[in-house]
C-alpha positions in Angstrom: -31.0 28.3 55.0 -27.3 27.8 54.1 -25.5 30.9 52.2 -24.6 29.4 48.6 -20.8 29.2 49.1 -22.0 26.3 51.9 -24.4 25.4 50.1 -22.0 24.4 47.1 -19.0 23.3 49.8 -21.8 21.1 51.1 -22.0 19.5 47.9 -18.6 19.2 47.1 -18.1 17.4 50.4 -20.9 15.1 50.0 -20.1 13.8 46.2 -16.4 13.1 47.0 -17.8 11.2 50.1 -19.8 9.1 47.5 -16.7 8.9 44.7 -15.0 7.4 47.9 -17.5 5.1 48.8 -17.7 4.2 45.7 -14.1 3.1 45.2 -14.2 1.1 48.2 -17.0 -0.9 47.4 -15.4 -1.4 44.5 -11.8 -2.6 45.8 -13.7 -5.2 48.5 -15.4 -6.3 45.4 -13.0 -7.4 43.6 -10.8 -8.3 46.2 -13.4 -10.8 47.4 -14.1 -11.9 43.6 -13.7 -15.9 42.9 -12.3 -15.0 39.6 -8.5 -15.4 39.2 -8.4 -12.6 36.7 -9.6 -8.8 37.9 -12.3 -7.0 37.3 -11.2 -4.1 35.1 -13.5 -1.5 33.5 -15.9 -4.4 32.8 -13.5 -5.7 30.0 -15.2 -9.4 30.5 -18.5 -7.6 29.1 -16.9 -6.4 26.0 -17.3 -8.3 22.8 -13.6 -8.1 21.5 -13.1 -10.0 24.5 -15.4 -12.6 24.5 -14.9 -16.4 24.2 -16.3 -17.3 21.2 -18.8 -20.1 21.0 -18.1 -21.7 17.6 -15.2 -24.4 17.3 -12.3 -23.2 16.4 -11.5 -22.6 12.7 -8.9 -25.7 12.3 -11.7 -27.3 13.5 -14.5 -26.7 11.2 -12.2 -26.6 8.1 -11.2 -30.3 9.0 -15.1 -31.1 9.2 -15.8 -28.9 6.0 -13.3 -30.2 3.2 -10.8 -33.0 4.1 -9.8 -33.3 0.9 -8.1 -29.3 1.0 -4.4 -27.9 1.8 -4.8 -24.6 3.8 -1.7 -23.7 4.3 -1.1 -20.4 2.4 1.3 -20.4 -0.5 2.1 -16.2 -0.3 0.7 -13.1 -3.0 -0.4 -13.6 -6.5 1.6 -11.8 -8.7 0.7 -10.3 -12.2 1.3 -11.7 -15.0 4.1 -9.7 -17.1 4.0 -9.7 -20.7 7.4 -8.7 -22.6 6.1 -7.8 -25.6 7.0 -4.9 -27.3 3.9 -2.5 -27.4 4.6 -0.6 -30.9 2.0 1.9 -31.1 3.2 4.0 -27.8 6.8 5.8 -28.1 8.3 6.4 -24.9 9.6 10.0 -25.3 11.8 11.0 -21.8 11.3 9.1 -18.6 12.9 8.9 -15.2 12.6 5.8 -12.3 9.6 7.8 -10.8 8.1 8.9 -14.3 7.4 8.8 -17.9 6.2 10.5 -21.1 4.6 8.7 -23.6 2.6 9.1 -26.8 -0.1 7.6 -27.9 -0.9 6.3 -31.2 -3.5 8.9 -31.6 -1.1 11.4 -30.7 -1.8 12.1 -27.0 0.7 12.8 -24.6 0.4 11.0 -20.8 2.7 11.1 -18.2 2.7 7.8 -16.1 3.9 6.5 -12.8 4.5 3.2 -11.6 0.6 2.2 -10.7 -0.6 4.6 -12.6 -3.5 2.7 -15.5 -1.8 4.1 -19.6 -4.9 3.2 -21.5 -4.4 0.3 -23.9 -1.4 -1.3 -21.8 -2.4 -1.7 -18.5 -1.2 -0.7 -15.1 2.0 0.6 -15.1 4.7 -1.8 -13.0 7.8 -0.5 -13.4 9.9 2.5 -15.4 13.8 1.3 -15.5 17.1 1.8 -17.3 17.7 -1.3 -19.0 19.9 -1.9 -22.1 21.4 1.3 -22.0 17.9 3.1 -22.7 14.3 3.4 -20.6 12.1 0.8 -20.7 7.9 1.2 -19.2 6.8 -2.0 -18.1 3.2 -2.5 -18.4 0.5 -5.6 -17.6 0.4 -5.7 -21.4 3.8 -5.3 -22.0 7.2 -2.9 -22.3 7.3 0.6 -24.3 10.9 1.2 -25.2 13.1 4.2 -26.1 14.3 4.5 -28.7 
């Protein structure tokens, strides 16, 4: 019987034989492949690869609706109302934030994207007309 340290040595010898065999079959494999394109890791298996099977999507729109323009006309926007909102007063803001109270008394900072209850998202907080101005879906909160 072989001491362990053989034993193991043994092993070591014989698996890196195989790794090597391995490889080499490999290599005449893909050297002798009819495929223009090589073999690698099996990427022809995967599905983010794959050729798909339906037409293409030109195609089926054409055969779908003839009557409709695809061609994208860029982002939506919100609609902006300038309407002054009288029941909030805007009491000190800067470009990044704002206070404002509430008809009911409450106090709310905002940010631009931030939702004020009762006027929307918030767009913008700017300097305009010599005093600060919220802009809001449902309209502007001034200073005054």
């Amino acid at each position: 019987m072989l001491a362990p340290t053989k034993f193991i040595d043994f092993l070591l010898r014989l698996a890196g034989i195989g790794l090597a065999g391995g490889s080499l079959y490999l290599a005449i494999r893909m050297t002798l492949a009819s495929s223009p394109e090589p073999v690698i890791n099996g990427r022809e298996f995967l599905s983010i690869y794959a050729k798909p099977k339906k037409p293409p999507l030109d195609a089926r729109r054409s055969s779908i609706a003839k009557g409709i323009d695809f061609t994208p006309i860029g982002s939506l926007t919100a609609v902006r109302s300038n309407a002054l909102l009288l029941d909030f007063d805007l009491i000190d803001a800067t470009s990044a934030v704002a206070t404002i109270r509430t008809s009911h008394g409450r106090i709310l900072r905002v940010s631009p994207g931030s939702f004020l209850p009762g006027c929307g998202r918030v767009l913008v907080i700017q300097w305009r007309d010599g005093r600060w101005m919220v802009q809001t879906t449902k309209g502007l909160i001034a200073q005054f």
